[in-house]
Structure formats: C-alpha cells, structure tokens
C-alpha positions, 0 to 999 in steps of 0.5 A: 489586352487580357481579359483576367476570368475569375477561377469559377467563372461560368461558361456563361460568364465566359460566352458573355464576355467575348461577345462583348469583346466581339461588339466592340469590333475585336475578337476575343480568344478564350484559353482555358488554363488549369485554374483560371480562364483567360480571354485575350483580345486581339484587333485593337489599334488603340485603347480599349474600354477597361471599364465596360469589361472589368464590370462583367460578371466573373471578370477579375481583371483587364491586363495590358500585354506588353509583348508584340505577340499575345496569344502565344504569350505566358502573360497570357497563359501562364502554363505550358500548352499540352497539346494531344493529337489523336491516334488509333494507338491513343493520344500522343501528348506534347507538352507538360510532363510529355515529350513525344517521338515523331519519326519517319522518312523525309519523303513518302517515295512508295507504299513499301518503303512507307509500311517498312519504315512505319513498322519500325517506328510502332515497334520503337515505341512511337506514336507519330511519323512524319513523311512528306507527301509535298517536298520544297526542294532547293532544286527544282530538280530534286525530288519533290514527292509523291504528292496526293499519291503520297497522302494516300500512302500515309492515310494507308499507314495510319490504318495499318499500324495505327500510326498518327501521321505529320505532314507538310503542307506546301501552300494554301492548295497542299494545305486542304488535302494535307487537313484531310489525311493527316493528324498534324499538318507540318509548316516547314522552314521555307514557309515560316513567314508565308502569312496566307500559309499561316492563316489557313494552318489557322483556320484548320481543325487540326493541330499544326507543327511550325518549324523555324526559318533558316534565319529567324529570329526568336520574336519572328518565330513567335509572331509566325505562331501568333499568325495560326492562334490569331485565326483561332487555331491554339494546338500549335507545336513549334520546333527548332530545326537548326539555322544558317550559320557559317559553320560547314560541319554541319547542314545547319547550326542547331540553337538548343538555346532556343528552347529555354528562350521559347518557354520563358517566353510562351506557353506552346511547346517546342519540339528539336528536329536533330537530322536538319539540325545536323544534316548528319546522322552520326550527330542525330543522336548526340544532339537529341539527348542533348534536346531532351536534357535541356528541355525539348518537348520531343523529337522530330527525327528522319529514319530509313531502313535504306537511307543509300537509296532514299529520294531525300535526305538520306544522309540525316536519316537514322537507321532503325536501330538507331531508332531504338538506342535514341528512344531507350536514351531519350527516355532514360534522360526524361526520367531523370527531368520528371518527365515520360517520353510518349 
C-alpha cells in the first residue's frame, strides 16, 4: 500500500500519518520525492482501512501496489534514488544525472599495497575504493583477507587521501565492525539472499552496495533490496556483476539488459562490476563503456599496480593506466547521455 501526500504536506501531516499507519499494527516508510511525499506501507496480510487513512490531513491518496516489492518500487517512488555517500573529498553522487567510479583492489593484503593503489585511484579522478578486508573465497584455502587488520588499512586510507571506503561485510559479526570503518558496506553475490545479512545491512546507518546472485533473477534481485528498505535503510545501490552461464570465455556472463530491466522497475540505482563480470582484464573496459552507454550509474572495477603478485583476483584486475583511459572513456560517453561521472 502507498500512502499518496499532498505536494505541501507539512511534516506534521506527514509524522501524523505514519503514526497511524504504525497504530494499526504496520509500519510506514516515508520517501520524500522531489514534489511530493510518499509513505509506504509494509506488515499487512490483508486489506487495509483506505477510509481511516485518505481522511487525514494532507493525504492525496491510498494506492494499492501491485508488485511483490514495495519499497523498492517506482510506483512508490517514481524518480530515480540519488544516493550521496560522504567522503573528505566531498560527496560521491550515485544516481540521477551522477554516475560514479569505485575503484580498488579486490583484497587489502597490506598498507603498501593499499596506499600504492589509493593514490592512483584520487589521481584518476575517483572518489570511492573498494577493498576487501573480509573475503568468501570458493576455496577454503584461498586467501581469505587481512580481516580487522585490513579495516585498519582502510580507515588509514581514508585518512590519508581522503578517499570513501566500500567494503564487504561477510556476515552479521563482519557487518558491525565493517559499519564502523567504511563509508558503503558492500553485500557480495554469495550473500545476496542471506535474509539475516540483509536485515542487519538494514538497519545500518550507512548506505549499503547489494550485488547480484550468480543465478538471481531479476524480482529475487529486487526482493533481496527490499529485505534492507524494509528495515528502514533507503540508500541502497544495486550492482550487476555478471551471472553463471555456460559461457567458458569468461568468468561470468555480464547482463547489461538488466540495468534498463531494473529502472523500468525501481527507483534505486544501479552500478556494473566489469572485472567479475568478465573475470578478464582485456574485457574491463570494453564492457564498462558499453554499461555507461546503456545506462549504468557507475562502475565498480578492480585495479592493481602489480596484479602478478595480488592474493585475489588478479587476472580482472585493471592496471592503473588503464584506470585512467576508462575514467577519460567513461566520462566522455556520459556526456553525451546528459550525465557527469564523479
């Protein structure tokens, strides 16, 4: 159900109506828009009064919403989510007319190899890096990351080049110390449908980066968003990073269709990870042009400036030349589409 607020609702209207959304036993999410307010309604097994809510002060109107997600729908919201992530170099913007670069290594193996690859990425004209502290590997014996020792190297970054820092939380415990050193908190592939994951993530205070499962569908896609925003986390980013096919030139089959399937269908924006997408760093920056041109609202791409010797995944790793040429490409194409690149 959503809860249609009149374009000068007061914020006292707007309180008023969710408290009694909330008496009646549900609970009411508030997403301001750019004209109007709308409140959506999540909890209810059945029918809901329409009569005790359209008679409030402010409210326009009581709209079904026929999609298994709500919150994360556009008949909720009908603009796209823009969603800022503080940094000491300024906001990084994801969404709307913004599309953003997150760069960085796939793991944090030490603070040499973390600051190397950081200053590369501020010099490239990036905001965000991504490193990974807390690694699922397939095997148990791969690397599996530096863990709280890595958070440290991470929050040693920020300080140093000013850089917002995105990584991945693991599981429930990972989660609390990941909340407390980065700036985005990243749910990877494997955890996509971890639902107690996905709860805490929303009850987070800070935004939160959900990649698709390796055999996801779409709705299951949305749904796993709709786990965080139901917990009253809306700063969400999705990201498309490539799903299991039978395709052996690659690591993954990366389904750029799904990033104009997504925002026909949701307001949140969506972000491409090339390098698991392809698991090729001769195909990272084909395909990032190509998700910039149809539509990407950004890039989450893995750089090295030894990928020979990394822990984890250096054969998708980017070099930080590379880096470069795809900022310079991928700014180029946004351009002409009426949007900047962060």
């Amino acid at each position: 159900m959503l809860v249609v607020m009149d374009a000068h609702a007061t914020e006292e209207q707007v309180r008023a109506v969710c408290a009694r959304v909330e008496q009646l036993g549900l609970k009411a999410h508030a997403i301001p828009g750019s004209s109007r307010t709308a409140i959506g309604i999540t909890g209810n097994r059945g029918a809901v009064d329409l009569g005790t809510l359209e008679s409030m002060p402010g409210v326009v109107e009581c709209i079904p919403v026929s999609k298994p997600y709500k919150l994360v729908s556009r008949e909720v919201k009908e603009e796209p989510t823009v969603v800022r992530i503080r940094t000491p170099l300024g906001d990084a913007v994801i969404g709307g007319k913004c599309a953003a670069l997150v760069a960085g290594p796939c793991a944090i193996e030490s603070r040499e190899q973390a600051f190397a690859i950081a200053r590369h990425v501020r010099d490239a004209g990036g905001k965000l890096m991504r490193g990974g502290a807390y690694k699922p590997r397939t095997s148990p014996y791969s690397f599996q990351g530096l863990g709280q020792p890595g958070l440290e190297v991470l929050r040693a970054v920020r300080e140093e080049f000013g850089l917002g820092i995105v990584s991945e939380a693991v599981d429930t415990e990972t989660l609390d110390l990941v909340e407390e050193c980065a700036d985005m908190i990243q749910i990877g592939a494997r955890n996509m449908q971890n639902f107690s994951l996905l709860k805490r993530a929303g009850r987070a205070k800070k935004p939160v980066l959900l990649k698709r499962g390796m055999a996801a569908t779409l709705d299951e896609f949305l749904m796993a968003a709709e786990y965080v925003m139901a917990e009253g986390n809306y700063n969400v980013v999705l990201c498309e990073r490539g799903v299991r096919t039978f395709s052996d030139f690659t690591r993954n089959t990366l389904d750029l269709a799904v990033i104009p399937a997504v925002q026909a269908r949701s307001h949140l924006p969506i972000l491409v990870d090339p390098s698991h997408g392809t698991g090729r760093r001769n195909k990272v920056l084909p395909l990032s042009r190509a998700a910039i041109a149809v539509g990407a609202d950004g890039l989450l791409v893995e750089v090295h400036h030894d990928p020979a010797t990394a822990l984890s995944d250096g054969t998708q790793a980017i070099l930080p030349e590379e880096l470069r040429q795809l900022w310079t490409e991928a700014r180029l194409i946004a351009e002409v589409l009426g949007r900047s690149m962060n």
